[in-house]
N, C-alpha and C positions, 0 to 999 in steps of 0.2 A: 605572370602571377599578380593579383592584388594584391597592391598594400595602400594600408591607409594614409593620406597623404597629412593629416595631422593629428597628433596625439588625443585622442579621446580622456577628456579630461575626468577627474575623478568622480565628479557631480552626476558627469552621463553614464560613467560606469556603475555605482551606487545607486543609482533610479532604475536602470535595466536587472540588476538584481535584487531588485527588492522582492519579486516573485518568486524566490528558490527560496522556498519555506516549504518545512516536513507538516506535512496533514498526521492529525493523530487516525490511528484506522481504524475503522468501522468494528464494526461487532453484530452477530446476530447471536437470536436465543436457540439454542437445539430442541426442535421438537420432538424429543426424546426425551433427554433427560432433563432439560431445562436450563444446563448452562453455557455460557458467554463463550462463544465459536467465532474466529473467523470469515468471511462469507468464502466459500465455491473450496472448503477442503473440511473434511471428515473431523468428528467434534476427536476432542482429545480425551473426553469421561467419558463417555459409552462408545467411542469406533462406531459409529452410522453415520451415514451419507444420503439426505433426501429417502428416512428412513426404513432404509435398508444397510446390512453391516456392512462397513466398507473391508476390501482386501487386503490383507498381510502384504507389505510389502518387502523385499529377499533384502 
């Protein structure tokens, strides 16, 4: 098994995470109703989907 033969100091560990940051998420318009959707799931005010109605889900 690896291991590391010297402690990774805090410096290097603080610079390799400096990349674990949350993205705020996108947004599209519904070409439907006109408002603010998610991309790739069915709007939340009119239920259409790449306009047609998306399905009742159980």
């Amino acid at each position: 098994m690896a291991v590391p033969k010297r402690r990774v100091s805090t410096t290097r560990k603080l610079k390799r995470r400096t990349n674990w940051k949350l993205d705020k998420p996108s947004f599209n318009i519904c070409s439907n109703c006109g408002s603010p959707r998610l991309p790739h799931r069915a709007c939340v005010e009119c239920g259409t989907y790449k306009n047609k109605p998306a399905k009742a889900s159980k």
